[in-house]
FIZA-623576 format. One line per field, with one value per residue (C-alpha): residue number from 1; x, y, z. Coordinates in Angstrom, 1 decimal. Layout:
N
n: NUM	... .
x: X	... .
y: Y	... .
z: Z	... .
This chain:
134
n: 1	2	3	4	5	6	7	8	9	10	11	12	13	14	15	16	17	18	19	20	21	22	23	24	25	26	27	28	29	30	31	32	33	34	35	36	37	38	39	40	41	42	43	44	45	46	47	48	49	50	51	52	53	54	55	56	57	58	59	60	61	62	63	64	65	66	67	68	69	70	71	72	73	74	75	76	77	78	79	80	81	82	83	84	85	86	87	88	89	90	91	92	93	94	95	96	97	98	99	100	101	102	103	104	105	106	107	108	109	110	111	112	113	114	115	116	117	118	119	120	121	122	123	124	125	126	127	128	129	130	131	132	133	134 .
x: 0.0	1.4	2.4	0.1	2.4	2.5	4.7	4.1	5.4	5.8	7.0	10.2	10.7	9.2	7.6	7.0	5.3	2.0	-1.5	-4.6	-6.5	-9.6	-8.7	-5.3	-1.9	0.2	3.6	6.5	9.9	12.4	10.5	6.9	6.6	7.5	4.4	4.5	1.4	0.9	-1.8	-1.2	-3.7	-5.5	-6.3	-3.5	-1.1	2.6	4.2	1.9	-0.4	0.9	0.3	0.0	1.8	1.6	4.4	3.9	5.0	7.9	11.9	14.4	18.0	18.9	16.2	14.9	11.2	9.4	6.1	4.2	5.7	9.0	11.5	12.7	14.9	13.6	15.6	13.7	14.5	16.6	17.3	14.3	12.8	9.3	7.1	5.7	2.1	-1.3	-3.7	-7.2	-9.8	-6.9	-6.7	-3.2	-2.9	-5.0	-7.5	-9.7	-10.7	-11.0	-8.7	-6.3	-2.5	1.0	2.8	5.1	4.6	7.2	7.8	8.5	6.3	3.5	1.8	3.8	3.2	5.7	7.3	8.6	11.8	12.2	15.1	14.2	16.5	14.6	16.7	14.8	10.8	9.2	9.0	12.9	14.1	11.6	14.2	15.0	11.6	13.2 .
y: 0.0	3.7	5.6	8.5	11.9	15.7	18.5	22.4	25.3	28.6	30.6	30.6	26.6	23.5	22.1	18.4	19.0	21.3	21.0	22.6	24.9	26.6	25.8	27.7	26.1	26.3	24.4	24.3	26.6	25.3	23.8	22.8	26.4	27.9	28.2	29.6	30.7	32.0	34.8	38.0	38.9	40.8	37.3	38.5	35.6	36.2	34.1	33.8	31.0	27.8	24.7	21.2	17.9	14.9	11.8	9.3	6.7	6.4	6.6	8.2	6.7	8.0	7.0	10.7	11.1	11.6	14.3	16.0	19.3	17.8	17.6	14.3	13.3	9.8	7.7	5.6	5.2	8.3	11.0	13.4	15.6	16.0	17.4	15.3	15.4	13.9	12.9	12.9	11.3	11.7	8.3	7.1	4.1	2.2	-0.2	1.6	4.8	8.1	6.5	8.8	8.1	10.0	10.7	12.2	15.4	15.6	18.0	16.2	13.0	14.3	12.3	9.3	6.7	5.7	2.2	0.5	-1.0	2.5	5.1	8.4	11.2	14.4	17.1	20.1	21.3	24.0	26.3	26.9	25.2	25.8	26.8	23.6	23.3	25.7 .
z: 0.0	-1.2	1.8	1.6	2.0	1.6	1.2	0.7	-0.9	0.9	-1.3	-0.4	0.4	0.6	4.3	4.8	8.3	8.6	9.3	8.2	10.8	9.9	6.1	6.3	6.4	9.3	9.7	12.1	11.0	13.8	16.4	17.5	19.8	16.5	14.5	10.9	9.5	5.7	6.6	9.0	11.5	8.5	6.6	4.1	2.6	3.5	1.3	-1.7	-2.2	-0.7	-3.1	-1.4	-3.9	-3.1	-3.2	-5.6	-3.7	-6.0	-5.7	-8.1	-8.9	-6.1	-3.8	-3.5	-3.1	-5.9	-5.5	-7.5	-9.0	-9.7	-12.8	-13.8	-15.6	-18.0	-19.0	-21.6	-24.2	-24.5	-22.0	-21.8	-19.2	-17.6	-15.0	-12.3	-12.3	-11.0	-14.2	-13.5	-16.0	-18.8	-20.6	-22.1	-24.5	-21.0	-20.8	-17.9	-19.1	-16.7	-14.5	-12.1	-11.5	-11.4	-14.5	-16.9	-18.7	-21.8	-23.8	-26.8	-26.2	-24.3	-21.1	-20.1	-17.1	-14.8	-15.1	-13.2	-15.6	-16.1	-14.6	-12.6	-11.4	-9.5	-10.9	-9.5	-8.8	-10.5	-7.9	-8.0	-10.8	-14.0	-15.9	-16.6	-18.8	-21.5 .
């Protein structure tokens, strides 16, 4: 069974601890007493809108964590790179229509699935690295 986990982006970084209080995101910077939230006492966001991705249960090369949002480097059958993303009622050469799962976006080949025979590397996120998509 998948191990179901979250991280978030700040604006400024990614936090893998944080919880949801009246529908706004809260995590902890350096310690538990040290509460971060992402609106002032005015209801305005501090660090622009934080965006929730999820991990997709997968490992890169290099056993790194593979989430949502992320570059990767494919390796099949030559070396391209794609965007990490979740597909919802998308269907791709599979026999179950309007299905959900994690995949590739590529540039040149357009939506691919992960396999399993198949080599990862995380190379960056597009929060601080999209400038690997040019």
């Amino acid at each position: 069974m998948k191990e179901l986990k979250f991280r978030l982006w700040a604006g400024k970084k990614f936090y893998y601890e944080f919880y949801i209080f009246n529908g706004k995101p809260y995590c902890w910077e350096n310690s538990e007493s040290d509460i971060v939230p992402w609106f002032n006492k005015d209801q305005v966001l501090l660090y622009g809108e934080p965006v929730t991705q999820q991990f997709t249960g997968l490992l890169d090369k290099n056993n790194k964590e593979i989430y949502e949002g992320d570059i990767i480097k494919w390796f099949h059958p030559t070396e391209s790179i794609g965007v990490c993303e979740y597909f919802i009622n998308e269907v791709f050469n599979a026999p179950y229509p309007n299905q959900c799962y994690f995949g590739l976006r590529v540039k040149e080949v357009g939506i691919c699935h992960f396999q399993e025979d198949d080599t990862y590397e995380v190379i960056g996120n597009i929060f601080e690295n999209a400038d690997l998509l040019k």
